[in-house]
C-alpha positions in Angstrom: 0.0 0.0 0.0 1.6 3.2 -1.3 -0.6 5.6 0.9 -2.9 6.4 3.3 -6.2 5.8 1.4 -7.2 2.6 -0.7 -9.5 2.2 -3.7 -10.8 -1.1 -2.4 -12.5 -2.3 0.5 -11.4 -1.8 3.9 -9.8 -5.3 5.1 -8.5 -6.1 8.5 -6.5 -9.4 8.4 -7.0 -12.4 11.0 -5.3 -15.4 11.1 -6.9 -19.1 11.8 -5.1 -22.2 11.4 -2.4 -20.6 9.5 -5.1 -19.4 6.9 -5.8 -15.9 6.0 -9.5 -14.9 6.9 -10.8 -11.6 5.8 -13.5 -9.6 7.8 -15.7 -7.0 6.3 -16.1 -3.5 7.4 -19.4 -3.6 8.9 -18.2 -7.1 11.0 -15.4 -5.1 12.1 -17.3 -2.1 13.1 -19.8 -4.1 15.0 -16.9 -5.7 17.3 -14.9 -2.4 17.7 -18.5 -1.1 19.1 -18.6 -4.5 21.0 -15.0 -4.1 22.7 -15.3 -0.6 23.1 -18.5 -1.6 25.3 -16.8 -3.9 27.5 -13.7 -1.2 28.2 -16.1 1.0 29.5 -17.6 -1.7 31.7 -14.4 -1.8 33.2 -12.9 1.1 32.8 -15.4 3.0 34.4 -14.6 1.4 38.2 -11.7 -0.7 39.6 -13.6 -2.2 41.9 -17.6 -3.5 41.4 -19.7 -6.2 39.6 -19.6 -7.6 35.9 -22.6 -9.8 34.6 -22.8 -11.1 38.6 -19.4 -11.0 39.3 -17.6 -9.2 41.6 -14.0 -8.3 40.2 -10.7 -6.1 41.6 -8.4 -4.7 39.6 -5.0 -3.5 40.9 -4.3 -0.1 40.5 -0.6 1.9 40.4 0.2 5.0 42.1 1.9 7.7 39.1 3.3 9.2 42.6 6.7 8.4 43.8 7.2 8.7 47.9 10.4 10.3 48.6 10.7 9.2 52.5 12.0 11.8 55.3 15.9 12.0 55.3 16.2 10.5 52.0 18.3 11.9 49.5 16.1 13.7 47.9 14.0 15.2 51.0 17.7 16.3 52.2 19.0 17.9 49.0 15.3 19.5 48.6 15.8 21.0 52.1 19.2 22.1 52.0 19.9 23.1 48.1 18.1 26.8 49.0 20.5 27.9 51.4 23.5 26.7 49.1 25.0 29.3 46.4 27.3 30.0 43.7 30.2 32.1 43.7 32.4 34.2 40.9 34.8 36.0 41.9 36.2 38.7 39.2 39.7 40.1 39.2 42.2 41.8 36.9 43.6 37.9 36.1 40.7 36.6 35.4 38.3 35.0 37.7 37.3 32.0 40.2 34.0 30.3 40.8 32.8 28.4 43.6 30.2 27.6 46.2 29.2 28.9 50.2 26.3 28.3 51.8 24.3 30.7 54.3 24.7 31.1 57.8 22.4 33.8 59.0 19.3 34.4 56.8 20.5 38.2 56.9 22.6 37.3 54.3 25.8 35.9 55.6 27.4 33.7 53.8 30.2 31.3 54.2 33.3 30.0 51.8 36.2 29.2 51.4 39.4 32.3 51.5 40.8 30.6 48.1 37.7 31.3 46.4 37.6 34.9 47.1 41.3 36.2 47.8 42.5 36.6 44.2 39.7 39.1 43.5 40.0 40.9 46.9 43.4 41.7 46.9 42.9 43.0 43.4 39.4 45.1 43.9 37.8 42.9 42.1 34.1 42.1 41.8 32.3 39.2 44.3 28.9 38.1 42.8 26.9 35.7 45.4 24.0 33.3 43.0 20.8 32.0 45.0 19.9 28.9 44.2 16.8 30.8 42.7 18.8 32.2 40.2 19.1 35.7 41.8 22.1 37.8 41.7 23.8 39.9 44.4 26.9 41.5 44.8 28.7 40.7 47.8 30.9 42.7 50.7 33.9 40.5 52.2 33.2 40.6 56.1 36.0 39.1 56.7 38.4 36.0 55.5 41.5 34.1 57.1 43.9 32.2 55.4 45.1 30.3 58.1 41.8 28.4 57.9 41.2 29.4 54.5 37.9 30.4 55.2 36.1 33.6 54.8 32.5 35.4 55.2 30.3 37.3 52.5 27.1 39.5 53.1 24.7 40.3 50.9 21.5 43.1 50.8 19.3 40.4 51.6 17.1 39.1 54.2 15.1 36.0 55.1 17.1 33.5 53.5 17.0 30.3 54.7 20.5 29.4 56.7 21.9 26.1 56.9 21.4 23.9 60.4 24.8 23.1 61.4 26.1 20.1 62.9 28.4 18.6 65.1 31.6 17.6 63.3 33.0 15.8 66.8 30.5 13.3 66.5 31.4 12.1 63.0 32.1 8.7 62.5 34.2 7.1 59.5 31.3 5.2 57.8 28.8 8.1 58.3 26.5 8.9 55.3 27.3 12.3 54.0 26.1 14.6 51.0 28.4 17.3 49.2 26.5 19.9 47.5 27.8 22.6 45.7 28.6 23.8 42.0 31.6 22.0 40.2 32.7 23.3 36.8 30.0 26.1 37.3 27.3 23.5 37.6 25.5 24.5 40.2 22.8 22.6 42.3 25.0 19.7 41.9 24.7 17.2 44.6 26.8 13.9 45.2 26.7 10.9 47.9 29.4 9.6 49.7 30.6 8.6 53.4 33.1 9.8 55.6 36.0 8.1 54.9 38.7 8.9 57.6 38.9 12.1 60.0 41.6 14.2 61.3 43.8 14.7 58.0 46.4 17.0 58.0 45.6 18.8 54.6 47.4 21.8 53.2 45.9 24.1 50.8 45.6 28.1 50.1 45.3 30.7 47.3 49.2 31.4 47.3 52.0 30.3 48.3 52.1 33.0 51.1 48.3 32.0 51.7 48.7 28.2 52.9 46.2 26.8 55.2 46.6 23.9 57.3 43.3 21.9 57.7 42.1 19.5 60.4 40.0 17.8 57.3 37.5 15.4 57.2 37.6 13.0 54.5 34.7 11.7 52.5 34.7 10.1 49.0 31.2 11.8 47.9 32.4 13.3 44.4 34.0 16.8 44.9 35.6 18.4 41.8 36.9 22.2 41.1 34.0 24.8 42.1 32.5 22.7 44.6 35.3 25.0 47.3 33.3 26.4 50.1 30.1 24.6 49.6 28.6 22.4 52.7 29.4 18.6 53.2 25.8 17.6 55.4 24.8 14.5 57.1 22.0 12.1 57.2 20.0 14.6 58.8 20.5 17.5 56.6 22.8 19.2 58.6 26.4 20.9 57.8 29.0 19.5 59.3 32.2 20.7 56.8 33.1 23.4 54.7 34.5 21.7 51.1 37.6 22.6 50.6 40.8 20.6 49.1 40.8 17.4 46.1 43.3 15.2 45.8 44.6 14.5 42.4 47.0 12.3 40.3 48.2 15.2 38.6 47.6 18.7 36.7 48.9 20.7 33.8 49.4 24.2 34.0 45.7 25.0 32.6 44.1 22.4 33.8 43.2 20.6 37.0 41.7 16.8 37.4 38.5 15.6 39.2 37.7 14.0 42.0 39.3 10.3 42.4 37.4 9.6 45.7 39.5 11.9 48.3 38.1 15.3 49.2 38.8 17.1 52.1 36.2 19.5 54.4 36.9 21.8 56.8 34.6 20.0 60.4 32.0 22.4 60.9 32.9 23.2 64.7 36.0 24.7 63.6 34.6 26.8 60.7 31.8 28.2 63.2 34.3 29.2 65.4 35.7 30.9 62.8 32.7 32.6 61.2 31.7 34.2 64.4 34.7 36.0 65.0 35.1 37.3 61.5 31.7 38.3 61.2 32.2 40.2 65.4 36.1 41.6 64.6 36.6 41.1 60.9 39.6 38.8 62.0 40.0 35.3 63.3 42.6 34.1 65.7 44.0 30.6 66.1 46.3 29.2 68.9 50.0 28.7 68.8 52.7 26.9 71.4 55.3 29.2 70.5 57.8 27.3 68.2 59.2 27.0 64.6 59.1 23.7 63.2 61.6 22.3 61.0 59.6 21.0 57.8 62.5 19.1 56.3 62.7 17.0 58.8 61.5 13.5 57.4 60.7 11.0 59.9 57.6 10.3 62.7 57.3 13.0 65.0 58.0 17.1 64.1 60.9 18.7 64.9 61.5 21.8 67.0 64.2 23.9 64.5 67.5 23.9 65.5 67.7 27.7 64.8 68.8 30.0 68.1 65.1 31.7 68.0 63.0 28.3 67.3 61.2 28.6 70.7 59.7 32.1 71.5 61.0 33.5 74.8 57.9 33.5 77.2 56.2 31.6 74.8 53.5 27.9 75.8 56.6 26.1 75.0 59.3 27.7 76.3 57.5 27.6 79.6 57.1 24.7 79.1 60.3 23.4 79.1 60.7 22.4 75.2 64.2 23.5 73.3 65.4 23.6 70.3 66.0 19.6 68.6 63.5 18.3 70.2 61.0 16.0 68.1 57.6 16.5 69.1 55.7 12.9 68.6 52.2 13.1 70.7 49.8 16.6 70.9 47.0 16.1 73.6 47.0 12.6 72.9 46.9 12.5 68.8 49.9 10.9 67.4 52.4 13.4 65.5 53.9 11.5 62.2 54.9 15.4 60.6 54.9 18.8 61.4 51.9 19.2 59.3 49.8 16.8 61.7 51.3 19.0 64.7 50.0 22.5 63.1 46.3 21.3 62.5 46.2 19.7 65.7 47.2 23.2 67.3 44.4 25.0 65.0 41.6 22.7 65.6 41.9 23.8 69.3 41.4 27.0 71.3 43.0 29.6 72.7 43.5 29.1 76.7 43.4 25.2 76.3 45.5 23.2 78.6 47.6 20.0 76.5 49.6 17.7 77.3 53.0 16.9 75.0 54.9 14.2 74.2 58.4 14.5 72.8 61.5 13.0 72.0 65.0 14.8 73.5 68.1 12.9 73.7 67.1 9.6 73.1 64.8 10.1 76.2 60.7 10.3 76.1 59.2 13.1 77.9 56.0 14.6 78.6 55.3 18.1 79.9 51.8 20.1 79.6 51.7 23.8 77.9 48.6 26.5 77.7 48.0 27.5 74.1 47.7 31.2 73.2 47.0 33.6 70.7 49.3 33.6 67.4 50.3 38.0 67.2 
């Protein structure tokens, strides 16, 4: 048949015993009329009688149910206080992710995200997940703990619940949300896979930050920086920060293998507060310069005549130059990176209890932390 229309009669084609049987069109109308009749027998209830019989028929829901704490409910709950990030400079420009903190329109990220376009006047544009724009004031940012706050002109946004990151257990369910390669909204599912990783990252070289990171293998890639890492409960309990990678070229950086790094929650609240009260954050020190050449377990006090600072936690302490540091308040020191975060993730006026290594000899001796100057 070359068309739509015919010449000849209309034929609908059965098949009995392997025979052809042709059926004319006023047979076939009368049993389309017929099987039309009984579809709107049943059709027109799932449940009820047909010539004297009762029949059920089973019915589907079009409807998914998307249970409390799911996925789904949490990224629905969460995603509108999460937002993206470009930061505009002279040299270009960096994108990435913050989330709020006060629904008067603080906002929390990372200091790498932000610093190149500070220090060169550059322009901060904060996107809500509902696609509005604002441009953003710097509060206040640290590079120690490479984090930093933002405010917009807006109120009644809808801050994040935060967490506790001291209570996170390796195997804990956790969701990273945030806007890699500029895709924002993006949300990926992992678990915590170790804590307490000594983690070093920054905007420059004169910039580094030393994080007390929590690990997770949820899929974090370049952009996602200063977006939240939440738990099974929807609440925020890191600041996304560092990637590990097998390598990079000059103009490009690889994705995520499995290993990202947050900043715990606790730490970054501590944080926030006092840049958003003084514009500046402090962190705690024990008075010393550590030699980071030294390869080996444990971190080394320099050898140089002004390692320990006169007056200083350690030098009251008792601790001299040479001597290799190997616990910190009971967390074991394999390098002088795992000594620094372990200073940082504590507080200023906290009483600890060292452990080091000084001719051959273990000693112990207990120090009060105070305020770097």
């Amino acid at each position: 048949m070359s068309g739509l229309h015919s010449s000849g009669p209309w034929w609908i084609p059965a098949s009995r015993n392997g025979k052809s049987n042709l059926i004319t069109r006023t047979n076939a109308i009368l049993m389309a009329f017929i099987a039309g009749l009984v579809g709107a027998i049943f059709g027109a209830s799932s449940s009820g009688s047909l010539f004297g019989h009762s029949i059920n028929l089973t019915q589907v829901s079009s409807s998914i149910e998307r249970a409390p704490g799911s996925v789904a409910d949490i990224a629905k709950r969460v995603l509108p206080s999460v937002v993206s990030i470009a930061a505009e400079s002279a040299g270009g420009g960096a994108t990435g992710t913050g989330f709020v903190i006060e629904s008067s329109g603080y906002i929390l990220t990372n200091n790498h995200v932000i610093a190149e376009a500070v220090t060169a006047n550059g322009k901060i544009e904060v996107i809500l997940n509902s696609g509005e724009k604002f441009t953003a004031t710097v509060v206040g940012r640290d590079s120690a703990y490479d984090l930093a706050v933002l405010k917009i002109n807006q109120n009644g946004l809808t801050a994040m619940q935060f967490g506790d990151s001291d209570k996170v257990a390796v195997g804990d369910s956790v969701i990273a949300i945030g806007s890699p390669l500029g895709l924002s909204g993006t949300v990926t599912l992992g678990i915590i896979s170790a804590k307490n990783r000594a983690v070093t990252t920054g905007a420059t070289d004169n910039e580094n930050s030393f994080i007390n990171a929590l690990q997770t293998d949820a899929a974090i890639n370049p952009g996602n920086s200063g977006g939240p890492l939440v738990d099974s409960t929807g609440a925020v309990i890191g600041v996304n920060s560092a990637i590990a990678t097998l390598g990079q070229s000059a103009n490009s950086q690889s994705g995520s293998i499995g290993l990202g790094f947050a900043i715990p929650i606790n730490q970054a609240r501590k944080t926030a507060d006092q840049l958003i009260k003084n514009g500046k954050a402090t962190y705690p020190v024990i008075g010393i310069s550590v030699d980071m050449q030294v390869s080996g377990d444990g971190a080394q006090i320099s050898k140089a005549a002004n390692a320990v600072l006169p007056g200083g936690p350690a030098s009251k302490a008792g601790l001299k130059a040479g001597d290799l540091i190997t616990k910190f308040d009971g967390r074991a020191i394999t390098t002088p990176e795992e000594l620094i975060v372990a200073i940082r993730s504590k507080n200023v006026g906290d009483s600890v209890e060292v452990t080091y290594i000084r001719g051959g000899l273990t000693l112990t001796t207990t120090l009060i932390l105070s305020v770097a100057k």
